[in-house]
C-alpha positions, 0 to 999 in steps of 0.5 A: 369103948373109949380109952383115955391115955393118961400121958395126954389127959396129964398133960392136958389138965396140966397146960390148963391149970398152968394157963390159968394161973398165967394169965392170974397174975398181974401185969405188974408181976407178970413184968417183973419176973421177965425182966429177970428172965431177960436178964438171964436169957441175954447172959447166956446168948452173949456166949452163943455165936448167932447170925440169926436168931428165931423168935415168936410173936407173944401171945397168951401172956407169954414172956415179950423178948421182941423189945430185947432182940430189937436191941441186939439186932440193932447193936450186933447185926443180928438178923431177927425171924418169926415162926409162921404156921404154913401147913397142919401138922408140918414144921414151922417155917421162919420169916426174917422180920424186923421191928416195924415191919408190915404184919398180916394175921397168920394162923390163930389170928398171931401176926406174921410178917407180910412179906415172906422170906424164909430164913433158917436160925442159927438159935430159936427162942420158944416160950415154955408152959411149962417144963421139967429138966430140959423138957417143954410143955407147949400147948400140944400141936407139936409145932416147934418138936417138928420143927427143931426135927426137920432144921439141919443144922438143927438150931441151939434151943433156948426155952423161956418161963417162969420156976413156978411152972416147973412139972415134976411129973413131967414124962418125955414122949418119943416125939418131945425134943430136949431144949439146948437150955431151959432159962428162967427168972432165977435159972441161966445155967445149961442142964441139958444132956445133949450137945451144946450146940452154937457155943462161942469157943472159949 
């Protein structure tokens, strides 16, 4: 007789619902509220200390941060990194990656770089489907948890998204991993438990 877990079923049903109306709204207000979350995001990494920084290739109208970390790699010598899927249910690995930069198709098609040369980030950037507290809801491969899990140091994690994706009901799982912060168009502030990890001393 099959069961169904009811943690997965939520969380499933949820990341269906919340993609949904992701991909409803309209470019124009799709662009406007990341404009808010880049804002936010550049505020609190200007009190991060960082000589590398892991971001991600958007995909299914995920919020675009490649433009911002053009720039800042540009004005402060950070070295930029892309996430690259080298094996089923393994830890992501991070490639350096500048603007401009030859690209070949990765694992569902999400460009990587064409010249790999790993590179582990001081702080990583990963787009949120949704979140409660200092918790994401990725699309379910646990990708980015066994990543976060197996770096060492392990990197100050930043998750981007909208409010109107917040999950109350949200329950965390053994394997979820908590953010470092959760930043979106109208939240910058750390409400994380654990440790601040990479903050510039004041």
């Amino acid at each position: 007789m099959m069961t169904t877990d009811p943690t997965r079923a939520w969380r499933r049903e949820t990341r269906e619902r919340i993609l949904a109306q992701r991909n409803a709204l309209s470019v124009a207000e799709r662009e406007r509220l990341s404009e808010h979350v880049i804002a936010n995001l550049d505020r609190e990494f200007r009190t991060l200390d960082c000589r590398v920084l892991g971001l991600y290739w958007p995909i299914k109208c995920e919020i675009d941060v490649r433009h911002w970390a053009n720039q800042l790699s540009k004005t402060s010598g950070i070295k930029l990194a892309l996430p690259v899927v080298v094996e089923k249910k393994a830890p992501l690995e991070y490639w350096e990656w500048a603007m401009g930069d030859p690209m070949v198709r990765g694992v569902w098609n999400i460009p990587v770089p064409a010249i790999k040369k790993q590179i582990t980030p001081d702080v990583v950037i990963s787009p949120l489907v949704g979140f409660s507290g200092s918790y994401r809801l990725g699309y379910g491969g646990g990708f980015f948890d066994r990543t976060l899990a197996s770096l060492k140091p392990r990197p100050y994690a930043i998750g981007i998204g909208f409010d109107m994706f917040a999950c109350p009901d949200f329950v965390a799982q053994p394997h979820d991993i908590a953010m470092d912060t959760i930043i979106t168009e109208t939240r910058s502030t750390n409400d994380c438990d654990t440790p601040q990890l990479g903050r510039i001393s004041s």
